[in-house]
Backbone bond lengths (Angstrom), bond angles and torsions (degrees), N, CA, C in turn:
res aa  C-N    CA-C-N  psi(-1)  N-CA   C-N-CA  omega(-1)  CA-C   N-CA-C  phi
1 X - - - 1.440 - - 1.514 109.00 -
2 X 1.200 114.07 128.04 1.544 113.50 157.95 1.739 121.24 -128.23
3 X 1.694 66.57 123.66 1.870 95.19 -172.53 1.481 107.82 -125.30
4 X 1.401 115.67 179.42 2.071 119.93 174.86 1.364 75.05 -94.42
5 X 1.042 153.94 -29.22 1.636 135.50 -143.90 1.712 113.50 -117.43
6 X 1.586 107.98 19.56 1.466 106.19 -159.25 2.148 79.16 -77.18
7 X 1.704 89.34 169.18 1.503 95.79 153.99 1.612 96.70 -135.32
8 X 0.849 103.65 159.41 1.693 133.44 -174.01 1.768 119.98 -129.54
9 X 1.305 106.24 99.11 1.491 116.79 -170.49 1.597 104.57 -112.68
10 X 1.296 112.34 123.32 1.304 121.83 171.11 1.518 109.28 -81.33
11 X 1.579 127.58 -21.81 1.745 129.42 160.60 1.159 130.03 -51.33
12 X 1.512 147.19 62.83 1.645 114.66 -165.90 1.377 113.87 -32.21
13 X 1.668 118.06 -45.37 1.414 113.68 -169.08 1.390 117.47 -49.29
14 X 1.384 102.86 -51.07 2.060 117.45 179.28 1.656 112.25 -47.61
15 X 1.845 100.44 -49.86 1.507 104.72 174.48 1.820 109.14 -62.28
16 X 0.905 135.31 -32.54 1.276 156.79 164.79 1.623 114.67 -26.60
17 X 1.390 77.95 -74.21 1.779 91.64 174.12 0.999 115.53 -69.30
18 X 1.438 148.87 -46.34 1.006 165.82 -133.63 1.974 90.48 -93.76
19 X 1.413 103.56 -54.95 1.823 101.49 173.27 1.068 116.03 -59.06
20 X 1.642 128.36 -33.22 1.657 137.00 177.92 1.278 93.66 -58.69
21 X 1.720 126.93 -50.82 1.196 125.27 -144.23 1.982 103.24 -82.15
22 X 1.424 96.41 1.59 1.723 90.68 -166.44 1.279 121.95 61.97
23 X 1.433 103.35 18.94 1.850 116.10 156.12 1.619 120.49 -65.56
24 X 1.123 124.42 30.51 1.482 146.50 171.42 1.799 103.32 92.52
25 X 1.171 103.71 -129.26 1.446 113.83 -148.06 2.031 114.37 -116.03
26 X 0.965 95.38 178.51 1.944 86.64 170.55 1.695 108.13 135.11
27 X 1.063 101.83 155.64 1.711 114.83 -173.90 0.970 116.54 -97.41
28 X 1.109 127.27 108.66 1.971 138.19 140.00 1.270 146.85 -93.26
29 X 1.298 119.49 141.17 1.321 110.63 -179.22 1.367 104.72 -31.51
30 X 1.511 94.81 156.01 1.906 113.40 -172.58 1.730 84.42 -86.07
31 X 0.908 144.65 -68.04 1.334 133.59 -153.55 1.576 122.25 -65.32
32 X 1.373 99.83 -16.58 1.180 101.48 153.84 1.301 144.69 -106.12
33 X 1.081 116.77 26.26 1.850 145.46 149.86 1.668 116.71 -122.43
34 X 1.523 111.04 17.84 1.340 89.80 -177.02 1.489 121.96 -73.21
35 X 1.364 119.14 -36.57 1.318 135.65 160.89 2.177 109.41 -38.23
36 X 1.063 93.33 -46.13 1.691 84.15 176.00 1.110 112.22 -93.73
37 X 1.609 158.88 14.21 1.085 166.99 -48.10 1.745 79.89 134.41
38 X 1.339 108.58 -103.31 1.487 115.79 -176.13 1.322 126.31 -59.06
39 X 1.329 130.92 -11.29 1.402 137.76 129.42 1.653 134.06 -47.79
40 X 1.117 101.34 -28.96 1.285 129.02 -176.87 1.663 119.97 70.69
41 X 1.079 108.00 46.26 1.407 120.47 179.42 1.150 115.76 -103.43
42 X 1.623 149.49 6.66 0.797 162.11 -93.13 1.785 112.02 132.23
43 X 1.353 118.69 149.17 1.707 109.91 -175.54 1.756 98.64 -178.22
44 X 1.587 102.86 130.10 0.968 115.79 -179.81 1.719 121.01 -74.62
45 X 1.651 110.68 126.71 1.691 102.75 -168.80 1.512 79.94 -93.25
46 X 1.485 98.38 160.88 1.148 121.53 158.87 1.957 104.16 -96.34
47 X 1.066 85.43 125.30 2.156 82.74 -179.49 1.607 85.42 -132.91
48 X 1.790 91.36 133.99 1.620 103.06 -172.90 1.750 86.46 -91.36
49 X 1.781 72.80 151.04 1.589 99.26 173.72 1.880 108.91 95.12
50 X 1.074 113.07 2.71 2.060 132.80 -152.06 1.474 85.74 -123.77
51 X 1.516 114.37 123.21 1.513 114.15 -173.67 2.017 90.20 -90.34
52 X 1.287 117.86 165.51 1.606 121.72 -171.00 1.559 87.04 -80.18
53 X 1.482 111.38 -38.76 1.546 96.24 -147.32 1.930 89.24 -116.34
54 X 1.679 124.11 73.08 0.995 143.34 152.61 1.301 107.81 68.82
55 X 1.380 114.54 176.55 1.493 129.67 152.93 1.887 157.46 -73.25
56 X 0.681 118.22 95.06 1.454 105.95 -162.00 1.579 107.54 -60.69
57 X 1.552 102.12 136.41 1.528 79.75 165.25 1.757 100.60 -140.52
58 X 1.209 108.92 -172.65 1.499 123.26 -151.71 1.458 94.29 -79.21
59 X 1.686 133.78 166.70 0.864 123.22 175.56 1.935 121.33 -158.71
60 X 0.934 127.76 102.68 1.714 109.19 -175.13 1.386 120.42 -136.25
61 X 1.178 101.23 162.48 1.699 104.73 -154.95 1.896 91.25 -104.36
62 X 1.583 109.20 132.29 1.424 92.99 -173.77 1.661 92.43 -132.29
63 X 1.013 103.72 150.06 1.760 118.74 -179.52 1.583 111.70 -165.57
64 X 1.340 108.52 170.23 1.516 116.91 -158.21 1.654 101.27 -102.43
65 X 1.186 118.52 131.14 1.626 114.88 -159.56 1.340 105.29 -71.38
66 X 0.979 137.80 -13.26 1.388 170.32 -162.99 1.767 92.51 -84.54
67 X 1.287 115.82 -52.89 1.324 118.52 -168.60 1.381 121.21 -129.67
68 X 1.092 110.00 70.57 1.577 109.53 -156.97 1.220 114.03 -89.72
69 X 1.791 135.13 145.47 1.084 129.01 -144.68 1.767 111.23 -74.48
70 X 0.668 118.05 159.84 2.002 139.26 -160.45 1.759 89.49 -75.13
71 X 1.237 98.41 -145.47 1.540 103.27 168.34 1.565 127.80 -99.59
72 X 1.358 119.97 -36.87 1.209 130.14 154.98 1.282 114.72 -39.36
73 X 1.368 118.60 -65.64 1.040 100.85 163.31 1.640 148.81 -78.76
74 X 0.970 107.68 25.42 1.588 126.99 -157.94 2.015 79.90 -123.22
75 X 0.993 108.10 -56.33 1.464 107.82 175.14 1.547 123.90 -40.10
76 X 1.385 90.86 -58.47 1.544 104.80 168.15 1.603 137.20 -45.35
77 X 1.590 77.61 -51.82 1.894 101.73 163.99 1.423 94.04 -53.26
78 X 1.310 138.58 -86.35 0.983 133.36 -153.20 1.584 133.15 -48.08
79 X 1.644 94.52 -22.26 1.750 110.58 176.91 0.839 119.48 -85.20
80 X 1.630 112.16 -37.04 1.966 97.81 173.97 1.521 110.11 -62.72
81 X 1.683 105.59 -56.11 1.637 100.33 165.60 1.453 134.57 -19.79
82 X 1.440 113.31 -33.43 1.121 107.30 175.26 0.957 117.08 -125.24
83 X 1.553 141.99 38.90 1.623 159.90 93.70 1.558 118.17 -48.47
84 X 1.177 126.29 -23.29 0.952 132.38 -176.04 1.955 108.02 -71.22
């Protein structure tokens, strides 16, 4: 969304409260609202055009050819790859 009035929280917890508090709107993991969700303290909008099950977004692994990643990281490469 772009608004003058967005807020932007790097806390889930802060964003958290802030949804309990009816400080407007915003997305979180499902497992961590499921309990207020099924309490009903909390409620899923439907917003057209907003897929249910998230966003994809673009993704690449960048390093210097010179130094190419070890195994950890070569591991890693390989896991998002195959979540992706």
């Amino acid at each position: 969304m772009l608004s003058p009035t967005t807020w932007r929280l790097a806390d889930l917890y802060a964003k958290h409260a802030f949804l309990l508090s009816g400080l407007g709107w915003g997305s979180m993991p499902r497992h961590a609202v499921v309990r207020d969700l099924d309490e009903g303290r909390l409620k899923i909008l439907d917003i057209r055009d907003a897929p249910m099950t998230g966003y994809r977004a673009p993704m690449s692994a960048v390093y210097r050819a010179a130094s190419p990643p070890g195994p950890a990281g070569r591991w890693l490469i390989e896991r998002l790859r195959s979540l992706a």
